[in-house]
PDB file of N, CA, C and O in Angstrom:
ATOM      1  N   UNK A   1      10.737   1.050 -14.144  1.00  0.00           N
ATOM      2  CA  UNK A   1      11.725   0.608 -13.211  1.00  0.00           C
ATOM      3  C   UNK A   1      11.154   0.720 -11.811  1.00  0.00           C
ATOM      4  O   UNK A   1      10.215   1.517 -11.798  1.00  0.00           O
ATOM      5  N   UNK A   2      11.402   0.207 -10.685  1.00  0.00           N
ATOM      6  CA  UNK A   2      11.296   0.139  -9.361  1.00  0.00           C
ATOM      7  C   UNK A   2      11.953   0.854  -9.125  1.00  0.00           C
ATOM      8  O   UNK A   2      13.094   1.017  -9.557  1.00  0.00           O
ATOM      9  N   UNK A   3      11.258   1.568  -8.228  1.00  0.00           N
ATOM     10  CA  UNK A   3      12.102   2.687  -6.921  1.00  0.00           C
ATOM     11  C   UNK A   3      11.314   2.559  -5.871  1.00  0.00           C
ATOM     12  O   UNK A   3      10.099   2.473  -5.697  1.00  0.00           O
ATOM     13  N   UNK A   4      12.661   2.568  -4.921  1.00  0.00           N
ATOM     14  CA  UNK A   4      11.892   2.418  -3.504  1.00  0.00           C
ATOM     15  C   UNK A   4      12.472   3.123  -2.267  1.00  0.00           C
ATOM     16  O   UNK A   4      13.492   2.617  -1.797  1.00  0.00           O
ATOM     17  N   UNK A   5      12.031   4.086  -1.745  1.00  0.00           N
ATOM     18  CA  UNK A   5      12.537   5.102  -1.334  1.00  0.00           C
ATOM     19  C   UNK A   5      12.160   5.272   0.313  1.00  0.00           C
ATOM     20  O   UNK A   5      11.034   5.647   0.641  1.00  0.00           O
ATOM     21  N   UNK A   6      13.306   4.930   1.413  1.00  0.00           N
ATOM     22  CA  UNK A   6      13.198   4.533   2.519  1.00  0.00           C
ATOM     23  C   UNK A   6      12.974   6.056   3.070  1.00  0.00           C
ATOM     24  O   UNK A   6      13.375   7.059   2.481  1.00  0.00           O
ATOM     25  N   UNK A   7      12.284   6.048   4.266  1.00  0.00           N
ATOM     26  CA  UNK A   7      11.791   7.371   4.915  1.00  0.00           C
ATOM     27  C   UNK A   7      12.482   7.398   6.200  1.00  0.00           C
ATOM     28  O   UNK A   7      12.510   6.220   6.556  1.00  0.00           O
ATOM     29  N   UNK A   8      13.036   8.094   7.058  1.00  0.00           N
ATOM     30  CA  UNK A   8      13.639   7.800   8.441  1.00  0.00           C
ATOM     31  C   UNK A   8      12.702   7.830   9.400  1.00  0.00           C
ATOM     32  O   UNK A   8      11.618   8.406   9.309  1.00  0.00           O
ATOM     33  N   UNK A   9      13.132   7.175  10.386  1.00  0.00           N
ATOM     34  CA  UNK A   9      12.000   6.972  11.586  1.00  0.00           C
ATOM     35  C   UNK A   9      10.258   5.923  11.038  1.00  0.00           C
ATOM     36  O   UNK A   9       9.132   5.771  11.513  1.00  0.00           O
ATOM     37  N   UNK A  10      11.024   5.454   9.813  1.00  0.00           N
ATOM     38  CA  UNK A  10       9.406   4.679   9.549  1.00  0.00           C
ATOM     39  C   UNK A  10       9.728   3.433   9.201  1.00  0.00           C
ATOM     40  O   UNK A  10      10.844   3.053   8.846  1.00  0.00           O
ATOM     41  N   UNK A  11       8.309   2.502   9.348  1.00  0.00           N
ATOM     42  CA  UNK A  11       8.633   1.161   9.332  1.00  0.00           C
ATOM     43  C   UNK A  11       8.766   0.616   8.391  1.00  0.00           C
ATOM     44  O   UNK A  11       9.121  -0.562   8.363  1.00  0.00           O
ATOM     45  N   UNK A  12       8.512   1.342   7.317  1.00  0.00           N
ATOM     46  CA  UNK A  12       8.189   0.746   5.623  1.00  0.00           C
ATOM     47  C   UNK A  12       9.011   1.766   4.725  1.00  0.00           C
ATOM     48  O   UNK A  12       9.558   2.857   4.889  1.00  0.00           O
ATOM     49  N   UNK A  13       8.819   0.843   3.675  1.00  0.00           N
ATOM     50  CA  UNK A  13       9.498   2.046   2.870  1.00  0.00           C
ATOM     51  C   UNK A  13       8.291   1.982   1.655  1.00  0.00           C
ATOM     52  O   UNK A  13       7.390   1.145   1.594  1.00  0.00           O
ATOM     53  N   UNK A  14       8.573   3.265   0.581  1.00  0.00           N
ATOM     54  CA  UNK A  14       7.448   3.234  -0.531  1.00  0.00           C
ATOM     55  C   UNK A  14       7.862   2.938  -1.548  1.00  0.00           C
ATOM     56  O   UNK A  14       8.769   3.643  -1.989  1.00  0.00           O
ATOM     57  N   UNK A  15       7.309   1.585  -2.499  1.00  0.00           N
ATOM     58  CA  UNK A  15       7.832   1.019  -3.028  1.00  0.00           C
ATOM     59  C   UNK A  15       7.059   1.108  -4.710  1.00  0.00           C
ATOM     60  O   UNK A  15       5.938   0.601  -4.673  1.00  0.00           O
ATOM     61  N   UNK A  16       7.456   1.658  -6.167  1.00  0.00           N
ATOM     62  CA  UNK A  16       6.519   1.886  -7.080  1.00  0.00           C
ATOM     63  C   UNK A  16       7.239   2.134  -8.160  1.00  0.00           C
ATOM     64  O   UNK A  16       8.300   2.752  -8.248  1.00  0.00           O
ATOM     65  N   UNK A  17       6.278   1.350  -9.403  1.00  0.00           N
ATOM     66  CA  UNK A  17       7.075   1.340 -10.756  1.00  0.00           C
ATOM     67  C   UNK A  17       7.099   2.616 -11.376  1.00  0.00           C
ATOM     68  O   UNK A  17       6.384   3.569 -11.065  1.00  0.00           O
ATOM     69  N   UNK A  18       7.772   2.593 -12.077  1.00  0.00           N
ATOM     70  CA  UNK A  18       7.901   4.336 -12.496  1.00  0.00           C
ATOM     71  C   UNK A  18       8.164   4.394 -14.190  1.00  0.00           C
ATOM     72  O   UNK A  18       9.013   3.603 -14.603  1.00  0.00           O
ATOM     73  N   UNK A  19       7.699   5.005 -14.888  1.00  0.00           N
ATOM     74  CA  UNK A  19       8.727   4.910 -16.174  1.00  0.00           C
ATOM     75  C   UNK A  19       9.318   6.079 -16.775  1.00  0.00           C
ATOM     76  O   UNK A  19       9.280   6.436 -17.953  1.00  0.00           O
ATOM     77  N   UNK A  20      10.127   6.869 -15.315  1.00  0.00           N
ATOM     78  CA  UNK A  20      10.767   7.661 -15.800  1.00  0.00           C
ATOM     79  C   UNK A  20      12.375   6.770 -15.802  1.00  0.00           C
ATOM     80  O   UNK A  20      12.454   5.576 -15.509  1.00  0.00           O
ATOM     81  N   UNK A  21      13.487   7.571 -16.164  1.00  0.00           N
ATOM     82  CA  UNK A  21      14.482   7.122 -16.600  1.00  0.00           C
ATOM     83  C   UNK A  21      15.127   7.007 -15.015  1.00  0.00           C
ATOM     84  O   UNK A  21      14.547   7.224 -13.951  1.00  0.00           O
ATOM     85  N   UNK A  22      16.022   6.742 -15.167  1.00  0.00           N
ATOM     86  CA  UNK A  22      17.297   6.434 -13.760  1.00  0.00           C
ATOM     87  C   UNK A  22      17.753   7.774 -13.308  1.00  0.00           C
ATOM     88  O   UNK A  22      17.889   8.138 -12.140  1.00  0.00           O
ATOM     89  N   UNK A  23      17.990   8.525 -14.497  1.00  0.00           N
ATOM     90  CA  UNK A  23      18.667   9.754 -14.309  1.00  0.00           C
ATOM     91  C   UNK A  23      17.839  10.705 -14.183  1.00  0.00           C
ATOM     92  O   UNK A  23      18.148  11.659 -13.468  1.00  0.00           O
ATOM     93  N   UNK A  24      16.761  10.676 -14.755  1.00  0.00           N
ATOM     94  CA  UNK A  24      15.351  11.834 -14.115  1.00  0.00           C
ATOM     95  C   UNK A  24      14.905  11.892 -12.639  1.00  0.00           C
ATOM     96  O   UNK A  24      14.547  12.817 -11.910  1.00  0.00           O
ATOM     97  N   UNK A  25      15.093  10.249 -12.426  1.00  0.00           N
ATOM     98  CA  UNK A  25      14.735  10.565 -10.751  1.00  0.00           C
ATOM     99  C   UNK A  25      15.841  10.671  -9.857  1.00  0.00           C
ATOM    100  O   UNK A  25      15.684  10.961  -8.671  1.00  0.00           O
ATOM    101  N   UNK A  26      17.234  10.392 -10.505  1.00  0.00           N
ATOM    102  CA  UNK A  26      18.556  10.900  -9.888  1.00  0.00           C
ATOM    103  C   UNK A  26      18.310  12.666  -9.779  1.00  0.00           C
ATOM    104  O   UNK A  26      18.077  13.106  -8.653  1.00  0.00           O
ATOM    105  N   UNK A  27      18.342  13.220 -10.440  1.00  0.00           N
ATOM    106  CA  UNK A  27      18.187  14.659 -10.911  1.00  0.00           C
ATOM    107  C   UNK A  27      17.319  14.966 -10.164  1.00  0.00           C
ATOM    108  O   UNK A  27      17.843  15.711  -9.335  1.00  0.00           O
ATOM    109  N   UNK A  28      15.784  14.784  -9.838  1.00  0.00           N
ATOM    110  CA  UNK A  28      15.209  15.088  -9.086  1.00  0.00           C
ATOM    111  C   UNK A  28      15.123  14.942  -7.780  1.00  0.00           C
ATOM    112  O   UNK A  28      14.437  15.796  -7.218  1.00  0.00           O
ATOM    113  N   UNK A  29      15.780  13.828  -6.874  1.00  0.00           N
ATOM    114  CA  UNK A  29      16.290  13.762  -6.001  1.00  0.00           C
ATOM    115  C   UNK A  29      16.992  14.782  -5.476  1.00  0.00           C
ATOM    116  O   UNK A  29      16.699  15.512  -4.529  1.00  0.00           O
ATOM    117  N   UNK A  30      17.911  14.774  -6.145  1.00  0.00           N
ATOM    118  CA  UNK A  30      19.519  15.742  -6.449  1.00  0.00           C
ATOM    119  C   UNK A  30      18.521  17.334  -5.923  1.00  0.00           C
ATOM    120  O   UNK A  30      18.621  18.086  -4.953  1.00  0.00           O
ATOM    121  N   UNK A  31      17.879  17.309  -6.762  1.00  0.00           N
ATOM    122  CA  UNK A  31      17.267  18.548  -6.461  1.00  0.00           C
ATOM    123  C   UNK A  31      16.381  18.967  -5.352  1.00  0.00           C
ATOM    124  O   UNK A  31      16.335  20.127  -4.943  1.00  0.00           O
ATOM    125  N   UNK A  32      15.584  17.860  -4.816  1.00  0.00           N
ATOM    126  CA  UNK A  32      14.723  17.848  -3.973  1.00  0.00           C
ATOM    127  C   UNK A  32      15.396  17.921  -2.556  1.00  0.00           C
ATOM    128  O   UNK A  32      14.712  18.174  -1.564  1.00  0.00           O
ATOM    129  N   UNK A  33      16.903  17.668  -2.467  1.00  0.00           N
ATOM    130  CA  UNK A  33      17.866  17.435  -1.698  1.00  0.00           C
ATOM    131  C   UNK A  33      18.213  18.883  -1.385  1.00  0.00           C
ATOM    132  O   UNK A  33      17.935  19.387  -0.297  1.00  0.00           O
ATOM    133  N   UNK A  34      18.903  19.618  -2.484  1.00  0.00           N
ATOM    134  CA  UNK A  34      19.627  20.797  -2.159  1.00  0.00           C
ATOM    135  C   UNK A  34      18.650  21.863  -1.551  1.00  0.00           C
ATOM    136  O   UNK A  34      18.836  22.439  -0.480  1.00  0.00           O
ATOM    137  N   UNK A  35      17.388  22.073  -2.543  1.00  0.00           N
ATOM    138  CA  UNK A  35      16.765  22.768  -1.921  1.00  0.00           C
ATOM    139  C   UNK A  35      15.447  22.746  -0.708  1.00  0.00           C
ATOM    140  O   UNK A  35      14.532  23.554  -0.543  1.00  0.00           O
ATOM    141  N   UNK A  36      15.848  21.231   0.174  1.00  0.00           N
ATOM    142  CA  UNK A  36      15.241  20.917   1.016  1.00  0.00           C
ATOM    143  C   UNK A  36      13.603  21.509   0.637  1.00  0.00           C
ATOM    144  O   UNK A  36      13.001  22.469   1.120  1.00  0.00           O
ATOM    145  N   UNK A  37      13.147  20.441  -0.503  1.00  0.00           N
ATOM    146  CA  UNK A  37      11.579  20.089  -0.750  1.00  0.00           C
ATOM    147  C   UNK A  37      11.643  19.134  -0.698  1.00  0.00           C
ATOM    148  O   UNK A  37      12.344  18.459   0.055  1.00  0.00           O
ATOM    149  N   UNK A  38      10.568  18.649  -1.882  1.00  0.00           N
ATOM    150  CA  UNK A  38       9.467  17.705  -1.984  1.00  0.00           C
ATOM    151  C   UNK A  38      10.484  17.071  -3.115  1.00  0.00           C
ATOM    152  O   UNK A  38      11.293  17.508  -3.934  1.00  0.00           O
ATOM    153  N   UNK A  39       9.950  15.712  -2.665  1.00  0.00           N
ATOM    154  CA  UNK A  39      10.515  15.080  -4.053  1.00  0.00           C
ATOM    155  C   UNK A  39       9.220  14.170  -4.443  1.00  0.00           C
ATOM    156  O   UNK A  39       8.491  13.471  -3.739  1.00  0.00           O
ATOM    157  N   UNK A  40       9.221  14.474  -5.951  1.00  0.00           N
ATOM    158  CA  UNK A  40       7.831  13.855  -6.538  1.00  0.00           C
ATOM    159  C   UNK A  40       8.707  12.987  -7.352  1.00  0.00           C
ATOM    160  O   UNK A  40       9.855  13.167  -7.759  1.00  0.00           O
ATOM    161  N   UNK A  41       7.806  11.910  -7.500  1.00  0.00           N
ATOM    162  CA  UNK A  41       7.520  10.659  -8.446  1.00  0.00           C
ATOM    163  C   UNK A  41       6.197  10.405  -8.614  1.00  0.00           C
ATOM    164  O   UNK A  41       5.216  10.436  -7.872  1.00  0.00           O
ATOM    165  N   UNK A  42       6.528   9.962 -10.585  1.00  0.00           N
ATOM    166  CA  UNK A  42       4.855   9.525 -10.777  1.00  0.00           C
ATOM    167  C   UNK A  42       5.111   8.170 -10.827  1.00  0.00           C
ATOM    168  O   UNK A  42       6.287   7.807 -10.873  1.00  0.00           O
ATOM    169  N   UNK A  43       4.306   7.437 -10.826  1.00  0.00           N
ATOM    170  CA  UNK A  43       3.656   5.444 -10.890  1.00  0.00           C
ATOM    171  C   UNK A  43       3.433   5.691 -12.439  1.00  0.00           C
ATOM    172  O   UNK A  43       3.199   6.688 -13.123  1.00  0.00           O
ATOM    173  N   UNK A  44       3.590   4.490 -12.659  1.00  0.00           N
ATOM    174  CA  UNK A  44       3.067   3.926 -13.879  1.00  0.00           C
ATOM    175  C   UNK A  44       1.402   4.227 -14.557  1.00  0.00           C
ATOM    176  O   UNK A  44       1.021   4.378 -15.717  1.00  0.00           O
ATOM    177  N   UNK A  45       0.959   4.226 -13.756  1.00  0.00           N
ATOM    178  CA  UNK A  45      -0.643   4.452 -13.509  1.00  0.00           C
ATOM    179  C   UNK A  45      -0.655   6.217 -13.560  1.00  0.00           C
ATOM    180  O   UNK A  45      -1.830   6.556 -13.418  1.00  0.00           O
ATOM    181  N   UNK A  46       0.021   7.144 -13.676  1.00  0.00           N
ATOM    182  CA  UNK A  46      -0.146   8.519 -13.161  1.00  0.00           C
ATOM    183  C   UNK A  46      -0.686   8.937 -11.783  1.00  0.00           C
ATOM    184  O   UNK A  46      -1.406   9.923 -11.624  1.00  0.00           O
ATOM    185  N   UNK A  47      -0.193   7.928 -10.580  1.00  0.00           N
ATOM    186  CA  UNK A  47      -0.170   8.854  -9.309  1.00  0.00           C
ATOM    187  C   UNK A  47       1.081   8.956  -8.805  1.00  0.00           C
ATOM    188  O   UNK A  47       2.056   8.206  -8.833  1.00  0.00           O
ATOM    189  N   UNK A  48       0.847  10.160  -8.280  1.00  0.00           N
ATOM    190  CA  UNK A  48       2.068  11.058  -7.860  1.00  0.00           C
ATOM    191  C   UNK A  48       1.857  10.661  -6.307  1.00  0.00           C
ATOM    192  O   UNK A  48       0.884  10.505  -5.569  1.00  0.00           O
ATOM    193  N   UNK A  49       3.461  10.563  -6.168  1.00  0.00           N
ATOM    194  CA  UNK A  49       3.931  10.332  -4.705  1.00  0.00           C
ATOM    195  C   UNK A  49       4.636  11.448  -4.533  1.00  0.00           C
ATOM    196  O   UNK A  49       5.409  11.847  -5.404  1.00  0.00           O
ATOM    197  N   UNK A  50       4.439  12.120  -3.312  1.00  0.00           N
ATOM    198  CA  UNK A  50       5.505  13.216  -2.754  1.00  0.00           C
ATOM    199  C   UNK A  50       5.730  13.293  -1.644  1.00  0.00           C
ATOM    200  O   UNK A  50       4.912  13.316  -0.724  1.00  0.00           O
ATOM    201  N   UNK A  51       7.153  13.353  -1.574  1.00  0.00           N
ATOM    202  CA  UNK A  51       7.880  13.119  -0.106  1.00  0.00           C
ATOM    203  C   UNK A  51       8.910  14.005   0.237  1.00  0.00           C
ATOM    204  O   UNK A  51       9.720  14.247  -0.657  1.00  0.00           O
ATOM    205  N   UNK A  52       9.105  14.675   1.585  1.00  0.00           N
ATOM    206  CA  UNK A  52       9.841  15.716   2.179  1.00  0.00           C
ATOM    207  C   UNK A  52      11.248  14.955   1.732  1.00  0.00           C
ATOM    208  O   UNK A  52      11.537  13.767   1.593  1.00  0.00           O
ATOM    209  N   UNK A  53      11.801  15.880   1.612  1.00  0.00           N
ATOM    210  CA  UNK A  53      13.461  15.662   1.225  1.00  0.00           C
ATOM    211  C   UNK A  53      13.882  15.449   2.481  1.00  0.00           C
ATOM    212  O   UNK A  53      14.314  14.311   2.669  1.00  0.00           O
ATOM    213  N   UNK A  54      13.898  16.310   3.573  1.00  0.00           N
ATOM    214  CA  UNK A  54      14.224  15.708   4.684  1.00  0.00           C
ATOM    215  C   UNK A  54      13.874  14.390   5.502  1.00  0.00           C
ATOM    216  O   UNK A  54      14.426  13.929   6.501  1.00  0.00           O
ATOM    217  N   UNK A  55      12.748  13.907   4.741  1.00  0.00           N
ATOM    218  CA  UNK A  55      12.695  12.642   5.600  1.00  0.00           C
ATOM    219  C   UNK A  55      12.852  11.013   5.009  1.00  0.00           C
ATOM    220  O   UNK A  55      12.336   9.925   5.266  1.00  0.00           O
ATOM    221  N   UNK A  56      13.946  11.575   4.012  1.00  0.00           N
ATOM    222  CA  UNK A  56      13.977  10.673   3.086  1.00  0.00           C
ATOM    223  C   UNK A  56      15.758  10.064   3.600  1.00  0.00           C
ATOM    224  O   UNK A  56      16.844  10.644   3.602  1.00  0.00           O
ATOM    225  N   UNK A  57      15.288   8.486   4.033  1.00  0.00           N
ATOM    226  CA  UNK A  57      16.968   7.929   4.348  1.00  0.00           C
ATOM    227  C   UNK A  57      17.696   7.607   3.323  1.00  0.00           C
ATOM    228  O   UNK A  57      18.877   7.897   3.128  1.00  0.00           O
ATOM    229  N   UNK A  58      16.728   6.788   2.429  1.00  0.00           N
ATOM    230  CA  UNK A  58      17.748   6.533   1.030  1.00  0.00           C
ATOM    231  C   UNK A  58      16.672   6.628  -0.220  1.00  0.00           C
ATOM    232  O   UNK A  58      15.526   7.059  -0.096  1.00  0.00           O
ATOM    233  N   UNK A  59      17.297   6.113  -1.523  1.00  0.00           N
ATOM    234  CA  UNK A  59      16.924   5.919  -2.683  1.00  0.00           C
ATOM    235  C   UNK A  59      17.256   5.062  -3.354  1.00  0.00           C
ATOM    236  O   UNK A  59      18.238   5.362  -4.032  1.00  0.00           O
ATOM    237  N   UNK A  60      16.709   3.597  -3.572  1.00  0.00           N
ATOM    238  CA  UNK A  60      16.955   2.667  -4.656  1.00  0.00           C
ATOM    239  C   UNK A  60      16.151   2.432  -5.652  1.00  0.00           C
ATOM    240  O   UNK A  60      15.004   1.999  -5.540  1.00  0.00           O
ATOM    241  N   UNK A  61      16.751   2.724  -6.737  1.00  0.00           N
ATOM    242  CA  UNK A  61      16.595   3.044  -8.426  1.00  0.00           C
ATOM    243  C   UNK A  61      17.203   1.606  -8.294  1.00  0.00           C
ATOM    244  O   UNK A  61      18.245   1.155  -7.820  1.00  0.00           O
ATOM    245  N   UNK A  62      15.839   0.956  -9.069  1.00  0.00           N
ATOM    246  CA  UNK A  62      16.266  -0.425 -10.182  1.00  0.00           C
ATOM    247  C   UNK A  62      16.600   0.299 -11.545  1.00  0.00           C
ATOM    248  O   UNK A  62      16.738   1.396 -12.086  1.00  0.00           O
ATOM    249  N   UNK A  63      16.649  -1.498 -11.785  1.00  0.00           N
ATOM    250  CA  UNK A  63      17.220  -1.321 -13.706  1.00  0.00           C
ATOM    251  C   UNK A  63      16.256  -0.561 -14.745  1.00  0.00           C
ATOM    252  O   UNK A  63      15.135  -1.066 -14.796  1.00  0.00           O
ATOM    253  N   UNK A  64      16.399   0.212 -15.330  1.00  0.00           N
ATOM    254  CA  UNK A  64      15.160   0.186 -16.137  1.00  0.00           C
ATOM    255  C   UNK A  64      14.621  -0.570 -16.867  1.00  0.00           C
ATOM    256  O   UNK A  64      15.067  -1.714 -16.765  1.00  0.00           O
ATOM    257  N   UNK A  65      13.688  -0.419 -17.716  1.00  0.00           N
ATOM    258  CA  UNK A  65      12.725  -1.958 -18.197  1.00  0.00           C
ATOM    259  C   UNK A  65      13.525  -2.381 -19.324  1.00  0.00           C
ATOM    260  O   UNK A  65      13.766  -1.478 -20.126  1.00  0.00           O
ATOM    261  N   UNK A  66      14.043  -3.624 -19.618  1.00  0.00           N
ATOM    262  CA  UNK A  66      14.630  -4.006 -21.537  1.00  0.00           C
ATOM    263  C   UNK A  66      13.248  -4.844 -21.621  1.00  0.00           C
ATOM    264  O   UNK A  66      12.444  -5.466 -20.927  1.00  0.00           O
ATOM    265  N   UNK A  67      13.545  -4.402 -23.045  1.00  0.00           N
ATOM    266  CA  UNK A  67      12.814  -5.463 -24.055  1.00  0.00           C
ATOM    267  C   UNK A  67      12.749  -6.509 -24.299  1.00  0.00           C
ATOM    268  O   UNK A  67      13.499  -6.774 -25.239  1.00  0.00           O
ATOM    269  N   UNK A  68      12.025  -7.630 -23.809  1.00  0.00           N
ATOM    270  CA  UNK A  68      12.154  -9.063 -23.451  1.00  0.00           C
ATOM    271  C   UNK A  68      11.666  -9.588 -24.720  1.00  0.00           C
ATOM    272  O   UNK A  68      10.722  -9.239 -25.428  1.00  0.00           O
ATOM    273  N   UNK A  69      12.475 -10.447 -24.828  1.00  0.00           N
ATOM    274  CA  UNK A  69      12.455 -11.146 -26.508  1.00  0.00           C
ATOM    275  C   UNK A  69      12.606 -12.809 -26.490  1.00  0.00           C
ATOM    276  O   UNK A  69      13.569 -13.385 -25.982  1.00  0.00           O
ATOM    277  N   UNK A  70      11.521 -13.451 -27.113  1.00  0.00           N
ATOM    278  CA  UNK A  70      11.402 -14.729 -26.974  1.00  0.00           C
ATOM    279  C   UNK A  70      10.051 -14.999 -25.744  1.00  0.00           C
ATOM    280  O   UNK A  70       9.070 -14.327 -25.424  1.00  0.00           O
ATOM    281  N   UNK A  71      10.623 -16.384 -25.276  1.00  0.00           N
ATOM    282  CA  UNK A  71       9.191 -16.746 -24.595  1.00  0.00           C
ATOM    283  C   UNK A  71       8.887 -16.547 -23.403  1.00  0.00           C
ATOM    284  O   UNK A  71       7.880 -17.022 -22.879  1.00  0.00           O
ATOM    285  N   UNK A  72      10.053 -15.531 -22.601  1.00  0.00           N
ATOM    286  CA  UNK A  72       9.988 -15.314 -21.483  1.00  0.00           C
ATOM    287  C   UNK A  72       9.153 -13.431 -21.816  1.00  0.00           C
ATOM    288  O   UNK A  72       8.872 -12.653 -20.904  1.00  0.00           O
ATOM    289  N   UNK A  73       8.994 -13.221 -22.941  1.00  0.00           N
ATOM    290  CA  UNK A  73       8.533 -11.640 -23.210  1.00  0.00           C
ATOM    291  C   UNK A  73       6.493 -11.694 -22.553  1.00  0.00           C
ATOM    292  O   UNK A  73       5.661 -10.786 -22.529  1.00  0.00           O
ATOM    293  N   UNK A  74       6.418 -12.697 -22.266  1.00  0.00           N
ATOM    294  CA  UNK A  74       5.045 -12.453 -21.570  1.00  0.00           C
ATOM    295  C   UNK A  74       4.765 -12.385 -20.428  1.00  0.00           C
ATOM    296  O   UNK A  74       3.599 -12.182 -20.089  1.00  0.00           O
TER     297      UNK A  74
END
């Protein structure tokens, strides 16, 4: 799934496929929030992104991946 996770005071945001679930990186958020850390995400590829909880403006979690069936599955 795509997540893309806006930073305050910056011009970009960081944008990367992930294949953890919706609710793993809800949860970790959640957490990275209360106890003002780091919030990690891995990429698809196994690199890890980590970003201050405080400097984080938002969080958009796409859909997670379905199973594409027929001729659009390539």
């Amino acid at each position: 799934m795509e997540i893309k996770v806006g930073i305050v005071q910056g011009g970009r945001e960081i944008v990367l496929e992930s294949e953890e679930t919706a609710a793993a990186v809800e949860s970790a958020f959640a957490k990275a929030v209360a106890d003002d850390g780091l919030l990690s995400l891995t990429d698809e590829r196994g690199r890890k992104v980590l970003v201050p909880a405080s400097r984080i403006a938002y969080l958009e979690i796409g859909q997670e991946h379905v199973r594409r069936v027929g001729f659009g599955a390539v």
